[in-house]
BADOMI-804065 format. One line per field, with one value per residue (C-alpha): residue number from 0; z, y, x; residue in one letter. Coordinates in nm, 2 decimals. Layout:
k = (NUM / ...)
z = (Z / ...)
y = (Y / ...)
x = (X / ...)
r = (A / ...)
//
This chain:
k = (0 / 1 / 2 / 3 / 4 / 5 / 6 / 7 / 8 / 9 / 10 / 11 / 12 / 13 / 14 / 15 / 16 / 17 / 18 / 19 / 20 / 21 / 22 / 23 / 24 / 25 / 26 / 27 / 28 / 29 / 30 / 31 / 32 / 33 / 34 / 35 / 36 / 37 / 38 / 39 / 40 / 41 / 42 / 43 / 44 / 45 / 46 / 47 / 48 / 49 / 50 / 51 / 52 / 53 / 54 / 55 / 56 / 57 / 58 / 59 / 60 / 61 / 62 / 63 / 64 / 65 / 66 / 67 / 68 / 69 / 70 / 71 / 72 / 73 / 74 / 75 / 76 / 77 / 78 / 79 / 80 / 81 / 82 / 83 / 84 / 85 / 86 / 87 / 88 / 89 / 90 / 91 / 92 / 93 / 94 / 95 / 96 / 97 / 98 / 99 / 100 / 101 / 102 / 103 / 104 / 105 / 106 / 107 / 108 / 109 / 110 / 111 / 112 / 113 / 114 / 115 / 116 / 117 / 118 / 119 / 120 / 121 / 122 / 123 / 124 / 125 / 126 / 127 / 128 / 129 / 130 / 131 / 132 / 133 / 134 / 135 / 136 / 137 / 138 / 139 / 140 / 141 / 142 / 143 / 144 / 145 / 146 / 147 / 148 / 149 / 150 / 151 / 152 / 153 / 154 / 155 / 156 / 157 / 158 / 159 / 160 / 161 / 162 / 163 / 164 / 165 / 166 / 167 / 168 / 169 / 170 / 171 / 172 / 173 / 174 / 175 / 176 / 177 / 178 / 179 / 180 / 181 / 182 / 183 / 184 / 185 / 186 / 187 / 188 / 189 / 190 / 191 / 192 / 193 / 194 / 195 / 196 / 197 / 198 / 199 / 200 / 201 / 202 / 203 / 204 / 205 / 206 / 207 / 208 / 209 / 210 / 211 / 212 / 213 / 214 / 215 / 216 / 217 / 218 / 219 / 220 / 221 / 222 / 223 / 224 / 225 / 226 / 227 / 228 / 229 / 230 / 231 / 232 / 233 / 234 / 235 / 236 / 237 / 238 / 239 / 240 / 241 / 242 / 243 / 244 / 245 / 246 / 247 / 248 / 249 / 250 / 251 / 252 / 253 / 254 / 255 / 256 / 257 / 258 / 259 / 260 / 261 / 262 / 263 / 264 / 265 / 266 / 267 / 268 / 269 / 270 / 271 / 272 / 273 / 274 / 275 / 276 / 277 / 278 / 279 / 280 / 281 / 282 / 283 / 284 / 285 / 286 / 287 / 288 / 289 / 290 / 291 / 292 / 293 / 294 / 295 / 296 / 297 / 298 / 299 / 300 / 301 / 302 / 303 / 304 / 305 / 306 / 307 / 308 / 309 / 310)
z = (0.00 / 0.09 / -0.06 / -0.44 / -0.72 / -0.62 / -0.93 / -0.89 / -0.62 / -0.77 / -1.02 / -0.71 / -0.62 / -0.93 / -1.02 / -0.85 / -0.89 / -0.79 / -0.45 / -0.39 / -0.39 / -0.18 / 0.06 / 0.06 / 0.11 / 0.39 / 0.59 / 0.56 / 0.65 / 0.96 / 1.05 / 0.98 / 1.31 / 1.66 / 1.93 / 2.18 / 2.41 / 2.21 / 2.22 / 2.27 / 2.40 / 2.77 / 3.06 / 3.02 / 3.16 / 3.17 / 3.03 / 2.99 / 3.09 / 2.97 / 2.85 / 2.55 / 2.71 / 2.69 / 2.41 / 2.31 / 2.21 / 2.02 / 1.87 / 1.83 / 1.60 / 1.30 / 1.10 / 1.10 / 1.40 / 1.17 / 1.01 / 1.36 / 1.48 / 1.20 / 1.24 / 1.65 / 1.48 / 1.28 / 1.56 / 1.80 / 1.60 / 1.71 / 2.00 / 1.98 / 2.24 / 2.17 / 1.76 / 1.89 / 2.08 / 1.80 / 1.53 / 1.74 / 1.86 / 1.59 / 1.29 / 1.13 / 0.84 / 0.75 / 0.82 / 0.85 / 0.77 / 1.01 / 1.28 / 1.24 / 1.25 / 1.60 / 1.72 / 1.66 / 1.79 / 2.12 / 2.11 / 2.07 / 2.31 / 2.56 / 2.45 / 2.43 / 2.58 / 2.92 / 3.18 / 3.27 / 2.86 / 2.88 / 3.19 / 3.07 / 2.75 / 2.94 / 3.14 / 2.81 / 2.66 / 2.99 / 2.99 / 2.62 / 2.69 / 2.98 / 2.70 / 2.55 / 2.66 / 2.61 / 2.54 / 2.25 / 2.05 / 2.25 / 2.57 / 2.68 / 2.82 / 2.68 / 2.83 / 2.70 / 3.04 / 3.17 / 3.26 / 3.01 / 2.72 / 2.81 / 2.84 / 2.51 / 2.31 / 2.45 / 2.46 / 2.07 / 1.97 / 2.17 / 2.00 / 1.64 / 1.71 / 1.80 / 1.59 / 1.23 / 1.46 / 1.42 / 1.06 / 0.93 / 1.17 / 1.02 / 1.38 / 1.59 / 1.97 / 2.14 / 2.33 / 2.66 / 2.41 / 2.30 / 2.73 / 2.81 / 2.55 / 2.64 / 3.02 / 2.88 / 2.68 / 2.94 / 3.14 / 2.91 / 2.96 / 3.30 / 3.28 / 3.11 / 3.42 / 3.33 / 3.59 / 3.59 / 3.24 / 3.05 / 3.08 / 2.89 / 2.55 / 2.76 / 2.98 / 2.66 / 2.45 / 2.77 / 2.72 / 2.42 / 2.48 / 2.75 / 2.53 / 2.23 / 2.31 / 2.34 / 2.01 / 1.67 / 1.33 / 1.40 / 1.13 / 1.26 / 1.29 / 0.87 / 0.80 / 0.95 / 0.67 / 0.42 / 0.52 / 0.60 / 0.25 / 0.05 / -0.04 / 0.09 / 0.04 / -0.20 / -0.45 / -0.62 / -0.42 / -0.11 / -0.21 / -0.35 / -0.02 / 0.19 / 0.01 / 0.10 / 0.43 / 0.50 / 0.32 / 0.52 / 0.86 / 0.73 / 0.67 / 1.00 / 1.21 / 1.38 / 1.27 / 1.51 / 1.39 / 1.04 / 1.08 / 1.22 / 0.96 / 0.70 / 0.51 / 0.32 / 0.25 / -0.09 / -0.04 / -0.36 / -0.27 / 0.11 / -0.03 / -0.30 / 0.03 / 0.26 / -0.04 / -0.13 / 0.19 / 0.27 / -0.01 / 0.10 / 0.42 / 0.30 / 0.08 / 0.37 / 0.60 / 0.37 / 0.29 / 0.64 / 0.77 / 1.12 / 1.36 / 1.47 / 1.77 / 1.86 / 1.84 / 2.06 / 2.32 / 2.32 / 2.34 / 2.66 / 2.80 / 2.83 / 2.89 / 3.25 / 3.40 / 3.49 / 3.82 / 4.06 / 4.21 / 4.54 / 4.68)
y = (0.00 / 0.23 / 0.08 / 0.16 / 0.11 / 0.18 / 0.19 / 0.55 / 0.44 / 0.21 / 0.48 / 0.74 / 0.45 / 0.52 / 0.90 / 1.05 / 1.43 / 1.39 / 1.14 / 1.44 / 1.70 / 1.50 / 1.43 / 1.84 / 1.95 / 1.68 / 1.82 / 2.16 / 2.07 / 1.90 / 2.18 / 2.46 / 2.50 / 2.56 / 2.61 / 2.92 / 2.92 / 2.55 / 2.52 / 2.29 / 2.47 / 2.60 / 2.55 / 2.38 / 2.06 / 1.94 / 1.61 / 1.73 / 1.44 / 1.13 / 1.20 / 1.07 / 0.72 / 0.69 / 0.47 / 0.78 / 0.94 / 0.71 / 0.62 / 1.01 / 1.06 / 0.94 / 1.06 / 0.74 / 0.81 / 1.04 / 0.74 / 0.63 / 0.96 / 0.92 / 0.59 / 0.69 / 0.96 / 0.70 / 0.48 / 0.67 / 0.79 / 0.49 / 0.61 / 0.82 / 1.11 / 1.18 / 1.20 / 1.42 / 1.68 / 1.64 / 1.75 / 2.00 / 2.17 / 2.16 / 2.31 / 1.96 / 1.93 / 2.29 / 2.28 / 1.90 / 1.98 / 2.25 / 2.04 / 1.78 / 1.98 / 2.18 / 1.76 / 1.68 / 2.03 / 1.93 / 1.56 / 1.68 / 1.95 / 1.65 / 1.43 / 1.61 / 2.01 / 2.06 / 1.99 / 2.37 / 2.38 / 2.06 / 2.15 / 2.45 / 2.28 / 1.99 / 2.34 / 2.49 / 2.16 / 2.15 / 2.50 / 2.43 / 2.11 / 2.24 / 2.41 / 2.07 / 1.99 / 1.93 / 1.72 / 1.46 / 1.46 / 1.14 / 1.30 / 1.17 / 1.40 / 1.40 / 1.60 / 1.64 / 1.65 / 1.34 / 1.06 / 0.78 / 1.02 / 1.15 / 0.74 / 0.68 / 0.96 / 0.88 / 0.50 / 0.53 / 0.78 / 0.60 / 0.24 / 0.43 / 0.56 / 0.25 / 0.02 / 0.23 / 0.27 / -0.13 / -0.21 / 0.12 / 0.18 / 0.06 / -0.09 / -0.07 / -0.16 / -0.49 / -0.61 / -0.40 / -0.11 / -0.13 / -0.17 / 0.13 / 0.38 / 0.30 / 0.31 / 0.68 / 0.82 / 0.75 / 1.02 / 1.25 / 1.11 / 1.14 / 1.52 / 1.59 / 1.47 / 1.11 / 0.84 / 0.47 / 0.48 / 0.15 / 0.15 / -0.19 / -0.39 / -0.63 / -0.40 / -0.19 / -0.49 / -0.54 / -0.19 / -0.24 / -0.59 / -0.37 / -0.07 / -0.28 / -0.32 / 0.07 / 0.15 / 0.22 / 0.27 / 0.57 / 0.83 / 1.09 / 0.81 / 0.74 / 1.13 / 1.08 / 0.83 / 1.01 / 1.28 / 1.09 / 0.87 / 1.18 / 1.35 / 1.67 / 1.97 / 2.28 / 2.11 / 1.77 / 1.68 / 1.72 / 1.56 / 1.27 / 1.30 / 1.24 / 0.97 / 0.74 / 0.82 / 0.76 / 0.44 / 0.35 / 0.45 / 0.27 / -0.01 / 0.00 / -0.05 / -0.34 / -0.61 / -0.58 / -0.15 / -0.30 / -0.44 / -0.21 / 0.02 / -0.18 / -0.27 / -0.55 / -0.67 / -0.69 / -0.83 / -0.65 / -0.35 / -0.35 / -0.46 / -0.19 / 0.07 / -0.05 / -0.07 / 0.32 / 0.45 / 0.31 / 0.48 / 0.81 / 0.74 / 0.74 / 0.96 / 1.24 / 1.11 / 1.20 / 1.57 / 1.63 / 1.55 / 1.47 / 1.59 / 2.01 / 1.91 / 1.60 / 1.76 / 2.08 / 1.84 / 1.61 / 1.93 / 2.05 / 1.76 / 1.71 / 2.12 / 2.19 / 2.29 / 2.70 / 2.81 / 2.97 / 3.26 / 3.34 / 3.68)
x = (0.00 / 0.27 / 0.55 / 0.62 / 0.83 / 1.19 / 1.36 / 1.42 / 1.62 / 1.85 / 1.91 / 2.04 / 2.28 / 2.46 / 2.46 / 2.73 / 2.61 / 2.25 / 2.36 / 2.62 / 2.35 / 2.10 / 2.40 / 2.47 / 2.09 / 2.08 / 2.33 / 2.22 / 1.88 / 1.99 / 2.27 / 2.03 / 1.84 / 2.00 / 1.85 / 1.87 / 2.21 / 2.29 / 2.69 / 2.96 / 3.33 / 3.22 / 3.25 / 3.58 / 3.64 / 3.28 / 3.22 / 2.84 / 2.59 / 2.74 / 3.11 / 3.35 / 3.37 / 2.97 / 2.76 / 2.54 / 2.85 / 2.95 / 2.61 / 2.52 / 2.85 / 2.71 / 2.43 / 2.24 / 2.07 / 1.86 / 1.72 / 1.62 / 1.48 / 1.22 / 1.14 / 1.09 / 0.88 / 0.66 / 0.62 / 0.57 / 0.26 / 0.03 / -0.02 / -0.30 / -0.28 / 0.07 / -0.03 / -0.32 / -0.09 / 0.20 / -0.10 / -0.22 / 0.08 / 0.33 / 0.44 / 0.59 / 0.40 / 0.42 / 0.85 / 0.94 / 1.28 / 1.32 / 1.15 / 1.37 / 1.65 / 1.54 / 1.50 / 1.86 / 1.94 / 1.78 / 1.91 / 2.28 / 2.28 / 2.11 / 2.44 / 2.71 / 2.68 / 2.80 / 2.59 / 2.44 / 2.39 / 2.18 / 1.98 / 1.87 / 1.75 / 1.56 / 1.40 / 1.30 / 1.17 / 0.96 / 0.82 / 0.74 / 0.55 / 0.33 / 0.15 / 0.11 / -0.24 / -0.63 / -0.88 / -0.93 / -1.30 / -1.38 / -1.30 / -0.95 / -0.69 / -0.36 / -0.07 / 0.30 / 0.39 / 0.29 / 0.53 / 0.31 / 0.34 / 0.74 / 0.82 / 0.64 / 0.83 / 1.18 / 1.15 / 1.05 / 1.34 / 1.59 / 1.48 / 1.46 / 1.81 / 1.99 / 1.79 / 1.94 / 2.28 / 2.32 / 2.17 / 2.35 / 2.66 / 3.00 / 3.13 / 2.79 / 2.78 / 2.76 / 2.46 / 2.64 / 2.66 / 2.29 / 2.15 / 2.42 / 2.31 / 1.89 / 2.04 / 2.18 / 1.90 / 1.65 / 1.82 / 1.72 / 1.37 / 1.34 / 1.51 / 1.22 / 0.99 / 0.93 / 0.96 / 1.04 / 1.16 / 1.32 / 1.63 / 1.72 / 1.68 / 1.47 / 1.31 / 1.24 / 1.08 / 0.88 / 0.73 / 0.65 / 0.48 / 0.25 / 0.20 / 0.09 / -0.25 / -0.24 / -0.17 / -0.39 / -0.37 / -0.60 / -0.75 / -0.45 / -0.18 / -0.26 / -0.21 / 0.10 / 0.23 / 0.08 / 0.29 / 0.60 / 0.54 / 0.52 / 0.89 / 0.95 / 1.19 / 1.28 / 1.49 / 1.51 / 1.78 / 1.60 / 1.33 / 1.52 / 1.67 / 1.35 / 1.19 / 1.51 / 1.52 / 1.16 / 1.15 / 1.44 / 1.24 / 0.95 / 1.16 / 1.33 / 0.97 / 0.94 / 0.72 / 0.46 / 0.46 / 0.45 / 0.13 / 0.02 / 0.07 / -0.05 / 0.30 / 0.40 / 0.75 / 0.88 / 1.21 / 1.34 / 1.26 / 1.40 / 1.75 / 1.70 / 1.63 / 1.91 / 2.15 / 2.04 / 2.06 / 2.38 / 2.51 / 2.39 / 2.48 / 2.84 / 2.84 / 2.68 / 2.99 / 3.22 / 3.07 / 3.04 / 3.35 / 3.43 / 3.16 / 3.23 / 2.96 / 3.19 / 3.54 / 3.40 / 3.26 / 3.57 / 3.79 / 3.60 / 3.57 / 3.93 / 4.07 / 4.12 / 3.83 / 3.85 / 4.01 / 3.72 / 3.83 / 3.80 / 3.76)
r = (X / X / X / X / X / X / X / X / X / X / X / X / X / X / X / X / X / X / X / X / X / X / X / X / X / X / X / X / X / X / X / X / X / X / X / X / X / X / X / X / X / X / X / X / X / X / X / X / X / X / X / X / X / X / X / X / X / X / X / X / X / X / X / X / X / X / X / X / X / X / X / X / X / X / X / X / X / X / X / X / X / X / X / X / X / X / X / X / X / X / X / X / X / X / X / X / X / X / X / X / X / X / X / X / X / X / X / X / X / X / X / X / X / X / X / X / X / X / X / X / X / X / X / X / X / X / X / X / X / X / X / X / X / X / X / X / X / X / X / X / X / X / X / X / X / X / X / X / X / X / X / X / X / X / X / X / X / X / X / X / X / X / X / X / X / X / X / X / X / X / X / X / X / X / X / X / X / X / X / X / X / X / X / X / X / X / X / X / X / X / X / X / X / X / X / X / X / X / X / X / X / X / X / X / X / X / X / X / X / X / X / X / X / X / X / X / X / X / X / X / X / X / X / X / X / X / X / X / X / X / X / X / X / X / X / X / X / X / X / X / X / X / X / X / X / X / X / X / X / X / X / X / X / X / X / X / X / X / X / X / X / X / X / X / X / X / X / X / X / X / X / X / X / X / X / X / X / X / X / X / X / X / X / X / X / X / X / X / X / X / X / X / X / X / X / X / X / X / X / X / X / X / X / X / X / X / X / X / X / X / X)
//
């Protein structure tokens, strides 16, 4: 139903020019927005939250997590109060790109800033959420800034991101690697107000074995594919751009979400997506270079931390 003829793809995988613009627009698109007071290089010697050593450092460096972030996006749309206050409250369909771009903004700034730089963006996400709130048509509340809902957004992004980080990551993490970084992102959860968040691969598929009977394929949960399913951006390279990547979150549900959703697996077409996507994958690696966000954290991290004076 969703799925279509990917031939177009298979041509991308072999025109060097267009792949090179799509990898150029992408990056722009996804360096375009920062947030208020977002940097990397002070205080010095403040490892920030987690620190170079940590998984979501290392999972964070490389721009398949933006694969995942959709696919946390698309499934975190079955559930219907938190589709509800998304369709209410944002501006996503009207400036995907720039929304997704403000999401990594937040999501680095979480992973790597210092720790005052993060704190003050978990207390601006909060402020912004508490204006999160109403009633649905059949009468159920729904509230950003309840712990079900803040669980339910985190747990999805956090899965998303490590689930593209091991199909798409040259050297992914071990099974440790994959129960640290879930143990990390939920404290981004909980700063956020959440409590009793999953903090494991089993404690995570457990969630979702609970929440499953919760979820629905629901009249505002099928706007959101339509949107997601239909390419996006100024230019042809952008928009070439955004029908791989959401065929690859589509593609990274799991099969329980698939259902769901009504997809059906063509083989050909899912090694035609994964091949495609790796190739852009590369190819945005290589225009992008080694990570400015990354070397400024690292940098701080490891500077003597500023002498206090006393007077």
């Amino acid at each position: 139903m969703l799925t279509t003829r990917l031939l177009d793809l298979g041509d991308l995988a072999t025109m060097g020019t267009l792949k090179r613009g799509i990898a150029s627009s992408w990056a722009k698109a996804l360096n375009s927005d920062s947030l208020p007071g977002e940097q990397y290089t002070d205080p010095p010697g403040d490892p920030g939250l987690f620190g170079p050593d940590s998984a979501i450092w290392y999972v964070h460096d490389d721009p398949c997590g933006v694969i995942g972030g959709v696919m946390g996006l698309i499934l975190g749309s079955l559930h219907e109060p938190t589709m509800h206050g998304t369709n209410k409250h944002s501006v996503y369909k009207d400036d995907p790109a720039g929304r997704l771009g403000r999401t990594v903004s937040f999501v680095n700034a979480m992973a790597f800033a210092s720790t005052p730089v993060a704190e003050k963006m978990a207390l601006t996400v909060r402020r912004m959420h508490k204006h999160v709130q109403g009633t649905m048509p059949d009468g159920r509340p729904y509230s950003a800034t309840a712990s079900e809902n803040l669980i339910w957004t985190g747990v999805t992004q956090a899965h998303g991101i490590i689930q593209a980080h091991l199909r798409y990551h040259p050297k992914p993490v071990d099974k440790a690697g994959v129960d640290q970084y879930y143990a990390e992102y939920a404290v981004i959860t909980e700063m956020l107000g959440a409590t009793g968040v999953p903090k494991t691969a089993s404690e995570v598929d457990e969630y979702f074995r609970m929440m499953r009977p919760r979820l629905t394929y629901s009249e505002e949960t099928a706007g959101a594919v339509a949107f997601f399913a239909h390419p996006f951006g100024p230019t042809n390279a952008a928009r070439a751009g955004s029908r791989i990547l959401s065929k690859a979150a589509f593609d990274l549900l799991p099969g329980w979400a698939a259902k769901l959703y009504r997809l059906h697996t063509n083989p050909v077409e899912q090694m035609i997506t994964r091949r495609s996507m790796r190739v852009m994958l590369q190819l945005l690696r290589d225009a992008v270079g080694p990570s400015i966000i990354k070397t400024q954290a690292v940098k701080r991290a490891s500077a003597p931390a500023a002498a206090v004076s006393i007077h």
